[in-house]
N, C-alpha and C positions, 0 to 999 in steps of 0.2 A: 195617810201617806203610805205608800207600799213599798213594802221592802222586801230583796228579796233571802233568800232564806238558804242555803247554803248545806247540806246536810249531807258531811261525810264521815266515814267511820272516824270512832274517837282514836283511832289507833293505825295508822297507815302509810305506807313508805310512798305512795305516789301519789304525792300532793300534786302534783300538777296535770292529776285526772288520768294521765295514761298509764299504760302496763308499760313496765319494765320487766319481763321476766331474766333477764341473764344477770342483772344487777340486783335484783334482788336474791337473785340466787345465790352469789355472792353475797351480799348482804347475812344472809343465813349462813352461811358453811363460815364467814368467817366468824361472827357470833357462837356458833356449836361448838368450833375448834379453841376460842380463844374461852369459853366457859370452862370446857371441860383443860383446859392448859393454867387457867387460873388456880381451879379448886384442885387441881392433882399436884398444884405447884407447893401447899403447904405439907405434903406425905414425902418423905424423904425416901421410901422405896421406892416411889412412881415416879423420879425424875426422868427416868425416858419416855415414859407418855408425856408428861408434862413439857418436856424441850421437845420433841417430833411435834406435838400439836401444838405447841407454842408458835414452832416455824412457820407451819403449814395456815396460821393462825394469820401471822404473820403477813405470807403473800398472799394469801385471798384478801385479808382486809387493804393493804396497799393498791393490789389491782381493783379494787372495788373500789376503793378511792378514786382512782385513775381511770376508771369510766362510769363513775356514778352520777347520778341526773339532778334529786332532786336535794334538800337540805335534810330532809328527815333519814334517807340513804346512808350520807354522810359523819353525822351524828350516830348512828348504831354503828357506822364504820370504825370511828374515832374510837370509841369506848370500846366494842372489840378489838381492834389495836392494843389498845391500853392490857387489858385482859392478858390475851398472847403472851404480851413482849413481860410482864410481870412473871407468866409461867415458864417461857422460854428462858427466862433469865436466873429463873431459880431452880427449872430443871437445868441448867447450863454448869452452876454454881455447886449442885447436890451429885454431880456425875457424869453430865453429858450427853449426847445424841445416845451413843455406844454403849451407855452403863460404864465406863472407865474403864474401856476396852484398852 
C-alpha cells in the first residue's frame, strides 16, 4: 500500500507550506525582545532595558498575533508574549521606562 511521505523541516513556522516573511519577522523580533526583557527582568539595575524591551516585546508579539497565519506562528507568539509582559512588569516594578525619573 503506498503512502505518501510528507517531509518537512523538524522545526518551522509555515506549516501550511508557504512563506510568510512579515509574520515571521514578527514572529522573531517579538521573541528576541521578549528573551532578552525576560533574562534582564531578574538584574535589578537593568530595569530599563527590561521594561523598553518588555514593551516593544509586547506590540510586536500582539501585532503578530493579529496577523499571523499559521498555529506554529501563534504559539512562539504566545510564549513570547508571556516573556515580554513578565520583563516588562518587573522592569515596571524595579523602576520604570525612565529609571525613576
Amino acid at each position: 500500500m503506498a503512502q505518501t511521505v510528507r517531509r518537512t523541516p523538524p522545526f518551522t513556522l509555515n506549516t501550511d507550506g508557504h512563506r510568510h516573511p512579515r509574520e515571521n519577522t514578527l514572529v522573531g523580533v517579538a521573541a528576541v525582545f521578549g528573551l532578552l526583557a525576560f533574562t534582564t527582568a531578574f538584574f535589578h539595575n537593568l530595569h530599563v532595558i527590561s521594561a523598553w524591551a518588555g514593551l516593544v516585546g509586547i506590540i510586536a508579539a500582539l501585532w503578530g498575533q493579529f496577523i499571523s497565519v499559521t498555529t506554529a506562528e501563534r504559539f512562539v507568539l504566545m510564549v513570547s508574549l508571556g516573556m515580554a509582559a513578565v520583563g516588562f512588569y518587573l522592569g515596571m516594578a524595579h523602576g520604570g521606562l525612565l529609571g525613576g525619573a
